[in-house]
C-alpha positions as CSV (number, residue, x, y, z in Angstrom):
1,X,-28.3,-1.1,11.4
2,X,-24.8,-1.7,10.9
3,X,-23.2,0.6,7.6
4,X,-20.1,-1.1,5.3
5,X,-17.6,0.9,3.3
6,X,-15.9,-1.2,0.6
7,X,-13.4,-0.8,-1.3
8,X,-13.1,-2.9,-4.7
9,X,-10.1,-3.2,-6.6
10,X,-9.0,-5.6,-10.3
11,X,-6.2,-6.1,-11.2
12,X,-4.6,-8.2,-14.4
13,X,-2.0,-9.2,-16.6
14,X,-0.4,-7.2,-19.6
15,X,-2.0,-9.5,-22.3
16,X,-5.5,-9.3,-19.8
17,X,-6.1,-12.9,-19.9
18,X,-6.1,-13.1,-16.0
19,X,-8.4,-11.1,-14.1
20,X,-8.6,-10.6,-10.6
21,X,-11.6,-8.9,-8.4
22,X,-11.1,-8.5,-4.8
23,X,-13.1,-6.3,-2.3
24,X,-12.9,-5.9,1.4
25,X,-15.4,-4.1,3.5
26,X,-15.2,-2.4,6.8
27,X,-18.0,-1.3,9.5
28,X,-18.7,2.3,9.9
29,X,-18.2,2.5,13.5
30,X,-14.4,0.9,13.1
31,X,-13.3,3.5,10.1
32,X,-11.4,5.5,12.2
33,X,-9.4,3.3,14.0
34,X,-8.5,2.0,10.2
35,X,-7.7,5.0,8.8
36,X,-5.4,5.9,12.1
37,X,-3.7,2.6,11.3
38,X,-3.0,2.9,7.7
39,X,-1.7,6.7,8.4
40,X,0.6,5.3,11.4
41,X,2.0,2.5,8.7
42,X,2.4,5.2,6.0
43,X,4.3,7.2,8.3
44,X,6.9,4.3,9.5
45,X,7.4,3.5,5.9
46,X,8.5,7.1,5.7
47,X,10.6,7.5,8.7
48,X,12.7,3.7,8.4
49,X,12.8,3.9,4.2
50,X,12.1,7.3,3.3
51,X,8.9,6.4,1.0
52,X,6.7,9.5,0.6
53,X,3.6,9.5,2.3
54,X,2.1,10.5,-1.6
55,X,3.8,7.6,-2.9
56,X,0.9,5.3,-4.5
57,X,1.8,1.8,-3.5
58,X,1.6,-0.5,-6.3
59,X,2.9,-4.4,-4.6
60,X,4.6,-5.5,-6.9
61,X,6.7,-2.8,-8.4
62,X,7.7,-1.8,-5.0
63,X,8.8,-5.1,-4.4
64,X,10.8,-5.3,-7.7
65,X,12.4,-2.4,-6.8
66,X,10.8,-0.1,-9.6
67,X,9.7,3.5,-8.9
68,X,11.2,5.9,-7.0
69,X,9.2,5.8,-3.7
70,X,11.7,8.5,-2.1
71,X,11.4,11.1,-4.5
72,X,13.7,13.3,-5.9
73,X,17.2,13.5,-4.1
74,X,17.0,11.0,-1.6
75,X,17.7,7.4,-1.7
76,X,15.3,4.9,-2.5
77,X,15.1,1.9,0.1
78,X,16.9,-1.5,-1.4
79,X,14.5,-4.1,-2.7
80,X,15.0,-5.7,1.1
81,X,13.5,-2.7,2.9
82,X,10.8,-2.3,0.1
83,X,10.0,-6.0,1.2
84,X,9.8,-5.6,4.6
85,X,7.4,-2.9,4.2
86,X,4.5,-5.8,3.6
87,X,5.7,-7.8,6.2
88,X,2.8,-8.5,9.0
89,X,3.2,-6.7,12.2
C-alpha cells in the first residue's frame, strides 16, 4: 500500500473575496529525493542571490521585490534575480 504526504495551502486577496485551495501530494517512498531537491534549490538561491536558507518564500512579494530575503547587511537580489529564482530548470 502506497502512503501520500500532502501538503495544502489557501491563499486570498486583502478584501477575501477570492479564495484559493491548492494541495499537492507526494508518495512516501519519493520523499527523500524531494526534500534533497528543495534543499539543493534553497541552497543555489543562496549562493547566486544571497537569499537566506530561513527566508520564507512568499511568490509574490519576492517577485515585487519586497522583503529583505538577504538579511541584514547584504544586498538583496534585484527584482530580475528574485524572478529567476521561479524560473523552471
Amino acid at each position: 500500500m502506497s502512503v501520500r504526504f500532502f501538503y495544502v495551502d489557501e491563499s486570498h486577496d486583502d478584501k477575501k473575496t477570492r479564495f484559493c485551495l491548492s494541495a499537492f501530494g507526494i508518495r512516501h517512498a519519493d520523499w527523500a529525493v524531494a526534500l534533497k531537491m528543495v534543499q539543493e534549490h534553497r541552497r543555489e538561491m543562496r549562493d547566486k542571490f544571497g537569499v537566506k536558507l530561513t527566508y520564507q518564500l512568499h511568490a509574490t512579494d519576492l517577485v515585487a521585490g519586497r522583503g529583505r530575503p538577504a538579511g541584514k547587511g547584504r544586498p538583496d537580489p534585484t527584482k530580475y534575480q528574485r524572478s529567476l529564482i521561479f524560473k523552471t530548470r
